[in-house]
Structure formats: C-alpha cells, structure tokens
KEDREN-225311 format. One line per 2 residues: number of its first residue (from 0); their letters; for each residue x, y, z of C-alpha. Coordinates in nm, 4 decimals. Example, Ala and Ser with C-alpha at 12.3 -4.5 7.8 and 13.67 -1.06 7.14 Angstrom:
BEGIN
0> as> 1.2300:-0.4500:0.7800  1.3670:-0.1060:0.7140
This chain:
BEGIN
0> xx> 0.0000:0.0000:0.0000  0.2726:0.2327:0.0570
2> xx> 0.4587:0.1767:-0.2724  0.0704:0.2657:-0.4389
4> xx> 0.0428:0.6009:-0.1929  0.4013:0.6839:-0.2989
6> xx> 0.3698:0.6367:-0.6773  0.0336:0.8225:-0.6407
8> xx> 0.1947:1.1250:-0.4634  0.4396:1.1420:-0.7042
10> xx> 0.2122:1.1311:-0.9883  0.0351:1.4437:-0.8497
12> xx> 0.3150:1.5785:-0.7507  0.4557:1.5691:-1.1221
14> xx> 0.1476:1.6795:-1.2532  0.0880:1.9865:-1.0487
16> xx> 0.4653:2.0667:-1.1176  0.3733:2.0620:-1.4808
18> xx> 0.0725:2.2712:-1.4234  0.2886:2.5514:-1.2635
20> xx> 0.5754:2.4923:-1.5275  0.2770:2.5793:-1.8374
22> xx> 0.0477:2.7383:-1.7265  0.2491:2.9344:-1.4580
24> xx> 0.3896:3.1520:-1.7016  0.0602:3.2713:-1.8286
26> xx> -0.1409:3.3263:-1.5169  0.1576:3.5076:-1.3656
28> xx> 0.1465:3.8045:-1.6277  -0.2589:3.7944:-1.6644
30> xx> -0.2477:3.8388:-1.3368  0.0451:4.1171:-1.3818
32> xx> -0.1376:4.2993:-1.6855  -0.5138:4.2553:-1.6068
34> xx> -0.6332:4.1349:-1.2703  -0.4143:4.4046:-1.0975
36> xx> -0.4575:4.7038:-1.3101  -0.8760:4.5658:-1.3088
38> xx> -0.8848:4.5963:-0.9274  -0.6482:4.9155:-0.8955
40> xx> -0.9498:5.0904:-1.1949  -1.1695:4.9104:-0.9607
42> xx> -1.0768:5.1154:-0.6275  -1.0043:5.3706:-0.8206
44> xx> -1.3576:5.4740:-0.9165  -1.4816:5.5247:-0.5960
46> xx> -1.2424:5.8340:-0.5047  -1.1903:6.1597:-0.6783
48> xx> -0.7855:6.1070:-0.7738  -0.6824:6.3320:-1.1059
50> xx> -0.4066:6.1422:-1.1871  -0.1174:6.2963:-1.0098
52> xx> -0.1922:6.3887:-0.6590  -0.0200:6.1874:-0.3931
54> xx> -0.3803:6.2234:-0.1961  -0.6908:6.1380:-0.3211
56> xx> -1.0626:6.0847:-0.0794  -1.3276:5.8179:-0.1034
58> xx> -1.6507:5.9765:-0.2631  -1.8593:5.6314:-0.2934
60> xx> -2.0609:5.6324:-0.6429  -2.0156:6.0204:-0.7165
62> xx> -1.8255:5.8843:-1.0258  -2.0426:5.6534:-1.1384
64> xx> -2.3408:5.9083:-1.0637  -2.1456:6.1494:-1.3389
66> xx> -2.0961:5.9026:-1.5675  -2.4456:5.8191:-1.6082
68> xx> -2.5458:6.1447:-1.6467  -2.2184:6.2112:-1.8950
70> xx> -2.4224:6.2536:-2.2843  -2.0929:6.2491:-2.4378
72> xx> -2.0244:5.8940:-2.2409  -2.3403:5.7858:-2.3561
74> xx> -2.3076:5.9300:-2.7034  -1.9817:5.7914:-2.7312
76> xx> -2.1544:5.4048:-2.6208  -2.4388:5.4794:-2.8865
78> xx> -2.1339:5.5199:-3.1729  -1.9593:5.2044:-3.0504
80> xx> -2.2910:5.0145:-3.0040  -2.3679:5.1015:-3.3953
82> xx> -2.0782:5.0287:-3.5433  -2.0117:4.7145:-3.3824
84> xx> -2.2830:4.5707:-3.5154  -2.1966:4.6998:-3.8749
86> xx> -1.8591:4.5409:-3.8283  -1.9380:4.2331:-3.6724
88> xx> -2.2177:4.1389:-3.9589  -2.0337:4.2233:-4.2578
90> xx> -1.7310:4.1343:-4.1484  -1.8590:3.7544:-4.0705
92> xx> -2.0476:3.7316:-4.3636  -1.7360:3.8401:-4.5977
94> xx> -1.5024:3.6114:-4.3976  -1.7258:3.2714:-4.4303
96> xx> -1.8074:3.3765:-4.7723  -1.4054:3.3772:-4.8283
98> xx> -1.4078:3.0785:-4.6507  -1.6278:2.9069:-4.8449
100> xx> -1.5213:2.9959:-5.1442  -1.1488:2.9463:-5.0896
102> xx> -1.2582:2.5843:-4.9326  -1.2817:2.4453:-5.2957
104> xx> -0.9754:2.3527:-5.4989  -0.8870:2.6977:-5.6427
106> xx> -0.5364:2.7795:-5.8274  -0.3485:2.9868:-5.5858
108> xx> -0.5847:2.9422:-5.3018  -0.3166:2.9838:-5.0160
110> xx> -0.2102:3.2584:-5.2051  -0.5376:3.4368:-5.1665
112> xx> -0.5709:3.3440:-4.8679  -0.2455:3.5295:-4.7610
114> xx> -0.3397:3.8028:-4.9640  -0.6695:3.8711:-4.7669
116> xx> -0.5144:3.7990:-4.4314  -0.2028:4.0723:-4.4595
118> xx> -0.4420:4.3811:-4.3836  -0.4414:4.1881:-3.9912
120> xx> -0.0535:4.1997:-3.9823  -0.0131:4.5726:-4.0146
122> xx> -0.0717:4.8064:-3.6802  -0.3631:5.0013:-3.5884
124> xx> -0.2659:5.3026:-3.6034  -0.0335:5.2445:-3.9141
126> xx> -0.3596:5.1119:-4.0515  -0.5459:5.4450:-3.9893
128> xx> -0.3180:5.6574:-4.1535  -0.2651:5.4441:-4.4682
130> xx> -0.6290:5.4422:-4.5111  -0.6909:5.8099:-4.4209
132> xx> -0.4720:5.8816:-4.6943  -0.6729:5.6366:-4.9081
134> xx> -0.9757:5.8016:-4.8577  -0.8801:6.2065:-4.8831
136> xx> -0.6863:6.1180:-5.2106  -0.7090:5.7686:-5.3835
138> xx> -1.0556:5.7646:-5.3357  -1.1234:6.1292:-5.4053
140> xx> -0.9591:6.1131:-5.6915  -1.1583:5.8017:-5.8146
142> xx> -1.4813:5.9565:-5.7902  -1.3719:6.2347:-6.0101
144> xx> -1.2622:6.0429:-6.2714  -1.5231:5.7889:-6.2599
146> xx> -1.8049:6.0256:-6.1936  -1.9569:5.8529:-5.8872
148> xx> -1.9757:6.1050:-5.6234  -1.9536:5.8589:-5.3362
150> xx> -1.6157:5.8095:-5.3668  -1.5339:6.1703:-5.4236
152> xx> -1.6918:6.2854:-5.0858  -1.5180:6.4600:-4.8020
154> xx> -1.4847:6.1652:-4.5667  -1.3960:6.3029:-4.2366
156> xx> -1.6101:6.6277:-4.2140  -1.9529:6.4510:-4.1667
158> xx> -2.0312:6.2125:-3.9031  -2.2304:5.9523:-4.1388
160> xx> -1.9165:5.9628:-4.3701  -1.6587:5.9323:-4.0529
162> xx> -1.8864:5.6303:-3.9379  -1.8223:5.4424:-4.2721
164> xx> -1.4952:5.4859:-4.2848  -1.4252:5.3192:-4.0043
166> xx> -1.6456:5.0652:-4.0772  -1.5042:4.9995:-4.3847
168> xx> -1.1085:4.9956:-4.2124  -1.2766:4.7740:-3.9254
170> xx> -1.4188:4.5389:-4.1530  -1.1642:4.4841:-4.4104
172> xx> -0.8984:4.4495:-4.1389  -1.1157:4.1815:-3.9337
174> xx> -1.2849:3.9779:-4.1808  -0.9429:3.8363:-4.2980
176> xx> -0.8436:3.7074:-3.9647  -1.2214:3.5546:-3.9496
178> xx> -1.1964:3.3847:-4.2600  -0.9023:3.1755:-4.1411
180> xx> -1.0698:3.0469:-3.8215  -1.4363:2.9836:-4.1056
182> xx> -1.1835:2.8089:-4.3167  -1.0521:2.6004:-4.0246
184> xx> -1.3877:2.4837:-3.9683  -1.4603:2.4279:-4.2560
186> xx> -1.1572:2.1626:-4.3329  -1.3698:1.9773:-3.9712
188> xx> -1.6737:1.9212:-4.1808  -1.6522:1.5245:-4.3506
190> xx> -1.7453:1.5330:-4.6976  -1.9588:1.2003:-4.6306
192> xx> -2.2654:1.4490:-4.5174  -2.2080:1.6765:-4.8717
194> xx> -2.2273:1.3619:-5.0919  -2.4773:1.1658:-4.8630
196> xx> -2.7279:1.5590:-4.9148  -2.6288:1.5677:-5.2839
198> xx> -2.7334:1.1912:-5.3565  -3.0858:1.2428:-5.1838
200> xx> -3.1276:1.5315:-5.4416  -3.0235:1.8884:-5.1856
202> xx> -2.8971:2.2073:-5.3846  -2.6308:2.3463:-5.2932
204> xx> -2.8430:2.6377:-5.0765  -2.9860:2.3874:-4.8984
206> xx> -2.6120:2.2234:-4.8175  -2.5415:2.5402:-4.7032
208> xx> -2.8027:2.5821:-4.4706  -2.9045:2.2587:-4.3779
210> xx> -2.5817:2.1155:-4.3258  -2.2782:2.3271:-4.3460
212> xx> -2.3804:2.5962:-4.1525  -2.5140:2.4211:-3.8536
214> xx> -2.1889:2.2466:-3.8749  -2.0245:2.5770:-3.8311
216> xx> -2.2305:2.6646:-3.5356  -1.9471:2.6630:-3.2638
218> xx> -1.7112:2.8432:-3.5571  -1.9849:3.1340:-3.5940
220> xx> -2.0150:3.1757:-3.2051  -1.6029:3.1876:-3.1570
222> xx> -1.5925:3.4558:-3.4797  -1.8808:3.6429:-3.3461
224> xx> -1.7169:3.6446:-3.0007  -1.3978:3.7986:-3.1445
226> xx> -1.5656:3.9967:-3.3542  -1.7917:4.1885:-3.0993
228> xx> -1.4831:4.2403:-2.8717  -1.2287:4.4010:-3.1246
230> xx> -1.5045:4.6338:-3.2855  -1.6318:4.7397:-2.8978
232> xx> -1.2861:4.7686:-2.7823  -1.1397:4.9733:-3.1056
234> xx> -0.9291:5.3175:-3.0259  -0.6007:5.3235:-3.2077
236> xx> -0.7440:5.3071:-3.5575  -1.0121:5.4924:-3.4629
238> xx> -0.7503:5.7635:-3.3039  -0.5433:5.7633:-3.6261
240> xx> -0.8294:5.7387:-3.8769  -1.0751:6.0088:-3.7502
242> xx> -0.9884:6.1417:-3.4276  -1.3264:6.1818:-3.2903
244> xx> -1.4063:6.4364:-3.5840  -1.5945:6.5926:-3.6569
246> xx> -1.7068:6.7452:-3.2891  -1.6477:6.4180:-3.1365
248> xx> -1.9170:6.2756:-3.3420  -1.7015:5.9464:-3.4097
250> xx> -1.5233:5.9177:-3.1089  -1.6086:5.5878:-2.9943
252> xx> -1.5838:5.4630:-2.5637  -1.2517:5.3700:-2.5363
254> xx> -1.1337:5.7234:-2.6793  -1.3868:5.9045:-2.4558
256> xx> -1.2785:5.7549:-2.1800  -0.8944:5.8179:-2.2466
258> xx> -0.9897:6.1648:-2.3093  -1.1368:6.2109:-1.9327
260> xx> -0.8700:6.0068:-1.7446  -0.5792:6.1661:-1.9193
262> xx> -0.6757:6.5031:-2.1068  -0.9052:6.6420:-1.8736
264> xx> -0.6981:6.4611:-1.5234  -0.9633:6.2843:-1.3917
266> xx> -0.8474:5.9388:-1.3550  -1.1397:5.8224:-1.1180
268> xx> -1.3964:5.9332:-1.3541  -1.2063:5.7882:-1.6509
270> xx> -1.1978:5.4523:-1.4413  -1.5779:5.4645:-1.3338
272> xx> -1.6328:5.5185:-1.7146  -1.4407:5.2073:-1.8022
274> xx> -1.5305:4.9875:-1.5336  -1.9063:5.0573:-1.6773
276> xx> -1.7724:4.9637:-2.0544  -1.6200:4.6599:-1.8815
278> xx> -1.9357:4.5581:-1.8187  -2.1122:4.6017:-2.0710
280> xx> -1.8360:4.4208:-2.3204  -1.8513:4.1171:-2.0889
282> xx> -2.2958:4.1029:-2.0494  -2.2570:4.1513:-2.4878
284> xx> -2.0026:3.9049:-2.5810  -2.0792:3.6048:-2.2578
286> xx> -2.4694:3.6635:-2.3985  -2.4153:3.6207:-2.7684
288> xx> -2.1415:3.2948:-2.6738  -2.4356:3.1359:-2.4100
290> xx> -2.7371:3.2015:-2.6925  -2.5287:3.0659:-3.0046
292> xx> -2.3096:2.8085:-2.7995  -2.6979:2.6420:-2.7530
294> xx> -2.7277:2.5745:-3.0978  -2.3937:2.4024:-3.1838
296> xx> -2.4321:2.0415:-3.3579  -2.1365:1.7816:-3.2211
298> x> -1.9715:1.7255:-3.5603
C-alpha cells in the first residue's frame, strides 16, 4: 500500500509541477497585466484622484453618478454600439463567404488566402493613416474620374461619412483574420454528409443551410465572439483614422474615456467610465457565446 500512496503522490506531484511549469507563465502576467490594473481601476472609481496627486478621498458612487449622467459617455456608447454591429455582420459574412469559397480547390488558393489575411498583420494606427490617406486622395480622386460622387466625398467632415470609414477599415482588417478560423472549420466538416445531401437530391443552398452551416455553429459563435470584442474595444485606428471628428461625433468609448482620465486629469472618472464599458463588453459578448453556444451540432 505504501509503494501505491508513494507512486500516487508522485504522480500528483509531477502533474501539479507541470501545471505551474505551463500554465504558470501565463497566469503570472494575466495576473500582472489585467487582474491588478482591473482591481487598482476598480478602487479607483470610488475616489476623486486626477491622476497625479499623492492624496486622493473616497466619494462612494459620485463617479459613477457622473458618468451616467455624462451625454458624451453615452453618445460615445451609442457610436460604438452602432458600429459594432456593422462590423461584426459584414465582417462575418465576408469572412465565411471567403471561406467558403477558398474551401474548394482553387489555383493559388493559399495565395489568396495570404493576400486577404495581410491587412491583420499591419498596426492600428499604421492602418489608420494608410487608409486616411486612401480616402482624402485615392478615393477622391476616383470619384472624379469615374463620376460617382460617393467616392469623391469629403470623408472626415460629416459624421455619417466618418462612421463608414471606419467601418469599412474595421471590416476589411477583421474579416481576414475571421476567414481563417471559417476556413478552419470548414476543413472539420466530412465530406460524407455533402455527398450523402447531394445523392438524396439537396442544392447546394440547402447544403449550405441545412448542413454546413449548422456544422459551423461553434465556428460562428467563436468569430462572433472575437468579432464583438475588437469592434467594442477599437481606439487606435479609430484615433489615427478620424480622431473623434468631426465634434467628437465618431469618437467611440474607449477614446472618450482616455480623453477624461488623461486630457481632462480625472483618472477616477475615466476609471468609473471604463469599469461601466467593462461591463457592458462582458454582459454583450458572454450573452451572444451562451445564446449561439446552444445551438452548436457535435460534428
């Protein structure tokens, strides 16, 4: 019994040593960059520190009070709200149509598919200003010679045309990056269902919808999932891109609340703000993963 008890000890004791030597690593700086910093904002909120001052006093929900009162906060929420959804729906439905497409035998398909991932690679804010200059010139100049005013607009000095633009940047930079994870589930799906539809006499719609995309189910909820959380959580292309302009009309949460903690030195307010955002982010995106996470077929 005591040889058993001392192979089974050490068995633990190897596997907890391999816990801490994998996954020690990661939960040390998660815990370094987000749990700390989440309960600092956290304390933060409920006193009136600007920043800088070695002294700061507990005020209670004073903050929070502000913040729900705060239209630009709220404006700022609307904005995001809006063109997250934008994002998140065209961007899925250009990435699985990618997918599927590029799921066939094409010529060249990993070479397309490289080609639509690279806009992922480059920065944010690198992203912004390549496209800014796209818009106020390449663009412009487009629409003049073509004759389609659409293209030839001012882009940044109205806040429908600032809201597209990002939208546009958003969802060409995202729905590459999408269609790799749709084309990963895609290559998951046996072929055995496609023939066994196609001998019974199903179009290809009804393949799509009958079979492939409940297939896809868990695939859709991860993309979605991403999706929501990058376009809620945008601010350095949409720094670089538009600035806010014009009059703050495109400044989206995460800019509005960088603009109170840091501009205006109110750090507490700034952290109410965000804690509120926080929130909100997590009740969106743990929502949409319980209701579509319901519906996913074991493949």
């Amino acid at each position: 019994m005591s040889k058993k008890r001392t192979v089974k000890s050490r068995l633990k004791y190897r596997q907890i040593s391999d816990y801490i030597l994998f996954m020690g690593p990661s939960i040390t700086i998660f815990t370094i960059l987000f749990l700390i910093p989440l309960v600092g904002e956290i304390l933060y909120s409920f006193t009136d520190w600007n920043g800088v001052a070695a002294k700061f006093n507990f005020v209670g929900l004073y903050n929070y009070i502000r913040a729900f009162r705060d239209k630009t906060y709220w404006k700022a929420m609307w904005f995001t709200v809006k063109f997250s959804f934008f994002v998140v729906v065209i961007s899925n439905l250009l990435a699985f149509g990618w997918a599927l497409i590029l799921s066939k035998e094409l010529p060249l398909r990993n070479f397309w598919r490289a080609l639509i991932y690279v806009p992922r690679i480059v920065g944010g804010v690198i992203l912004g200003f390549l496209w800014r200059f796209i818009f106020q010139n390449v663009l412009v100049q487009f629409g003049e010679w073509s004759g389609i005013s659409w293209f030839s607009q001012k882009w940044f000095t109205t806040p429908e045309s600032s809201f597209w633009a990002l939208v546009i940047v958003m969802t060409w930079t995202l729905s590459g990056y999408l269609m790799l994870i749709y084309g990963a589930g895609f290559a998951t799906i046996s072929m055995e269902y496609m023939e066994a539809a196609r001998i019974d006499g199903a179009s290809r719609i009804q393949v799509l919808f009958k079979i492939t995309i409940p297939m896809l189910t868990a695939t859709i909820t991860r993309c979605l999932f991403i999706a929501i959380n990058w376009a809620m959580l945008l601010y350095d292309t949409n720094i670089s891109l538009t600035n806010g302009n014009p009059f703050r009309s495109s400044e989206g949460v995460t800019m509005n609340i960088y603009a109170t903690a840091f501009k205006s030195d109110q750090m507490a307010f700034g952290a109410a703000k965000s804690v509120i955002f926080i929130l909100i982010v997590g009740a969106v995106s743990f929502g949409q993963f319980y209701l579509t996470s319901r519906k996913e077929v074991e493949l």
